[in-house]
C-alpha positions in Angstrom: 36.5 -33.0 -30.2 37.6 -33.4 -26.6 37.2 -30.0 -25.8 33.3 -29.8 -27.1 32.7 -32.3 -25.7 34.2 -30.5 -22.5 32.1 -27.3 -22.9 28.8 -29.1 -23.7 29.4 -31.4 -20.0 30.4 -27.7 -18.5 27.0 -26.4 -20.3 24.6 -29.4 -19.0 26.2 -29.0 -15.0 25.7 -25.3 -15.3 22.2 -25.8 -16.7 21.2 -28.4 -13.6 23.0 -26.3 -11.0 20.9 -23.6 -12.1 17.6 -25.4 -12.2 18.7 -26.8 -9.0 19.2 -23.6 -7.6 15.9 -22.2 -8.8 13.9 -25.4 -7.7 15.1 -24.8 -3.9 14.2 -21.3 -4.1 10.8 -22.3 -5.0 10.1 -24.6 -2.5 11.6 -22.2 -0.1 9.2 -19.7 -0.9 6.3 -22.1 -1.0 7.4 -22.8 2.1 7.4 -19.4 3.4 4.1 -18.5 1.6 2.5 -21.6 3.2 3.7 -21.0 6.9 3.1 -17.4 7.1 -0.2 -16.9 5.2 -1.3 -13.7 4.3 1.7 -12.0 6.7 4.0 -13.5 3.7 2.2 -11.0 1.0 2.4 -8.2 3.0 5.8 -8.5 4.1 6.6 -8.3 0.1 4.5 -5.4 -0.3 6.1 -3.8 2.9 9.4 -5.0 1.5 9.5 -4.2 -2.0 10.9 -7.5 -3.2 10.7 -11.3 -2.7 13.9 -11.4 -1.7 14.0 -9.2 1.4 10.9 -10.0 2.7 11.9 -13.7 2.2 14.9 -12.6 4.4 12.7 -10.7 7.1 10.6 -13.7 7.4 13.3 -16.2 8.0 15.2 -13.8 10.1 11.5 -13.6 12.3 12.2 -17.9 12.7 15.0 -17.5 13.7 14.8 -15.0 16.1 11.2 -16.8 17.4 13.0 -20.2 17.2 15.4 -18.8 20.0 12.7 -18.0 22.7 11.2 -20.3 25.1 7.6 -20.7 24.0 5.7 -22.2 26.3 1.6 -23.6 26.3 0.2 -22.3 29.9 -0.5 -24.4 32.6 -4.3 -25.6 32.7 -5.0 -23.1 35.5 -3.2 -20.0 33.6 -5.2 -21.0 30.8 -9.0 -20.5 33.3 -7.3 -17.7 34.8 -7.2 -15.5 31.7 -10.0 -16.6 30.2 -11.7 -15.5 33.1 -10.1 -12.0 32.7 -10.7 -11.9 29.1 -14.8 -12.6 30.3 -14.5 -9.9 32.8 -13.3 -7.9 30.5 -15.6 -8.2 28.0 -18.8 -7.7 30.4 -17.1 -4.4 32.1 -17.3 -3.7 27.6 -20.7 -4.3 27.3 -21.4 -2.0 30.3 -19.0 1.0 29.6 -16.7 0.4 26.6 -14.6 3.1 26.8 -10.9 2.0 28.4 -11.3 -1.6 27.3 -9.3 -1.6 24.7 -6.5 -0.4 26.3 -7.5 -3.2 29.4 -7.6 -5.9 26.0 -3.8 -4.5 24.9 -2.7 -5.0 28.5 -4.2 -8.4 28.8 -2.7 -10.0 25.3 0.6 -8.9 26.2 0.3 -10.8 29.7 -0.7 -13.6 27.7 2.1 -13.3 25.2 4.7 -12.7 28.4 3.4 -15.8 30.0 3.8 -18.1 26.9 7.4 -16.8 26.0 7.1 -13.5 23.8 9.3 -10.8 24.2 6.8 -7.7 25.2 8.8 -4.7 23.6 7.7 -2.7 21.1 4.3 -3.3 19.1 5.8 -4.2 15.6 8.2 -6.4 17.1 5.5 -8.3 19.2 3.3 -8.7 15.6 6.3 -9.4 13.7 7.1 -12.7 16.5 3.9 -13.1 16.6 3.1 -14.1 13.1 5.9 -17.0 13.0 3.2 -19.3 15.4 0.3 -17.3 14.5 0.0 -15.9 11.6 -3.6 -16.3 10.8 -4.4 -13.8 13.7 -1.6 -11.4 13.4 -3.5 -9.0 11.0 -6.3 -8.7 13.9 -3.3 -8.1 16.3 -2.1 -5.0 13.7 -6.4 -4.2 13.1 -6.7 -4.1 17.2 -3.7 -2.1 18.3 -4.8 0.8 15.6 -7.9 0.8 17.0 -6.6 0.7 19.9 -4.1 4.0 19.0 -7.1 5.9 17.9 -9.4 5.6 20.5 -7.0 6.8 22.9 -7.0 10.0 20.6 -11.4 9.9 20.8 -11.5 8.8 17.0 -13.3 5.3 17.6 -16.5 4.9 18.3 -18.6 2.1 20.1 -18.8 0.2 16.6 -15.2 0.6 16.2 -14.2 -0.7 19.7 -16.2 -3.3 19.1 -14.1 -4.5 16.2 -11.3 -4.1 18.4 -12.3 -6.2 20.8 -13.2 -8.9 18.3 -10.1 -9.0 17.0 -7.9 -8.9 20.1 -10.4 -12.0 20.6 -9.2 -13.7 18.1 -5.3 -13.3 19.0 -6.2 -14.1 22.8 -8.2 -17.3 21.5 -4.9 -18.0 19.5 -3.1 -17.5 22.4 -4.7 -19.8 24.8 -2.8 -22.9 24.0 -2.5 -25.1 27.3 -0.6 -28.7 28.3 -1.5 -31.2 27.1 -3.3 -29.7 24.2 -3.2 -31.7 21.2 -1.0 -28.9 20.2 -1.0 -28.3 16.3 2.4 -27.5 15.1 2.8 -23.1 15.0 -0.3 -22.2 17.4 -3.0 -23.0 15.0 -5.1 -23.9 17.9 -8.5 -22.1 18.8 -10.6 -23.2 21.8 -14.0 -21.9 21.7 -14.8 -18.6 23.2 -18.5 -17.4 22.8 -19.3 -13.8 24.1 -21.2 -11.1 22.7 -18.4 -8.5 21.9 
C-alpha cells in the first residue's frame, strides 16, 4: 500500500509542477503580448513559433535594458521639434529628399536618447521594447523611404512616410521631467499638415 500510495504523491507533484510550469509560461507570454503589442504577433509570424519569438523578444529587453536611455533635456526636446517643423515646411514646398532628411533626423533623435544607430532592423527591433506602438510606422517609413530613393513613391506615398516617421519622432520626444509613462508611451502633440 505504501508504495501506491508513493506513486499517487509522485503523480499529484508531477501534475502541479506541470500546471505550475504551464501557468508561468502563460503569464510570461501575456506578458510579452501585452508589452510589445502588435510587434509580439509579428515576431511569431516572422519566427515561426511561440517559442523563439518569445526568446527574440526577451533577448530585445535585455539587450535594450543594457543601454542608457535617456529623456532629452527641455531645450533638445524645442531644438528637434523645431527641425522636425522645418522639415516638414521645406515637404510641403518640394517633397522630394525629405524623407531621407526625416531618416536622418529620427536617428539623431534615437542617438540622443541612448539608441544604438546601426543597422535599420536592429534600430526597429530596440526600438519596439519602449515603443512598440510606433515601431510598425518606423518599418512603414524606412520602406518608403528605400523606395523613393529608387523613384517608386510618389507625393501621396511620401506623404505617408512622413506621417509615420511623425509618429516615431512624436514617440521619441520624451523630455525631463515628463511625467514619463513607463516604456515611452508618451506623445506630446505635434499638429502640422504633412
Amino acid at each position: 500500500m505504501d508504495s501506491n500510495l508513493l506513486i499517487v504523491a509522485l503523480v499529484i507533484l508531477a501534475l502541479i509542477a506541470l500546471a505550475l510550469f504551464l501557468q508561468q509560461r502563460k503569464s510570461r507570454s501575456d506578458h510579452l503580448r501585452r508589452d510589445f503589442g502588435p510587434e509580439y504577433g509579428r515576431a511569431m509570424h516572422d519566427l515561426g513559433s511561440r517559442d523563439k519569438a518569445e526568446a527574440e523578444l526577451l533577448a530585445r529587453r535585455k539587450r535594450v535594458d543594457k543601454l542608457r536611455i535617456v529623456p532629452l533635456s527641455p531645450a533638445d526636446a524645442q531644438r528637434f521639434s523645431q527641425q522636425w517643423r522645418s522639415l516638414q515646411a521645406r515637404f510641403v514646398d518640394s517633397p522630394r529628399g525629405v524623407l531621407a532628411e526625416a531618416d536622418v533626423l529620427v536617428r539623431e533623435l534615437m542617438e540622443k536618447r541612448g539608441y544604438p544607430v546601426g543597422d535599420f532592423d536592429r534600430r526597429a527591433a530596440d526600438i519596439s521594447v519602449h515603443h512598440p506602438g510606433v515601431v510598425e510606422h518606423y518599418r512603414a517609413a524606412h520602406d518608403l523611404t528605400e523606395r523613393e530613393r529608387g523613384g517608386e513613391v510618389d507625393t501621396e506615398g511620401m506623404r505617408q512616410a512622413v506621417i509615420h516617421y511623425r509618429a516615431l519622432f512624436s514617440d521619441l520626444l520624451q523630455t525631463q521631467g515628463d511625467p514619463g509613462e513607463p516604456h515611452g508611451r508618451h506623445h506630446p502633440e505635434m499638429r502640422t499638415s504633412a
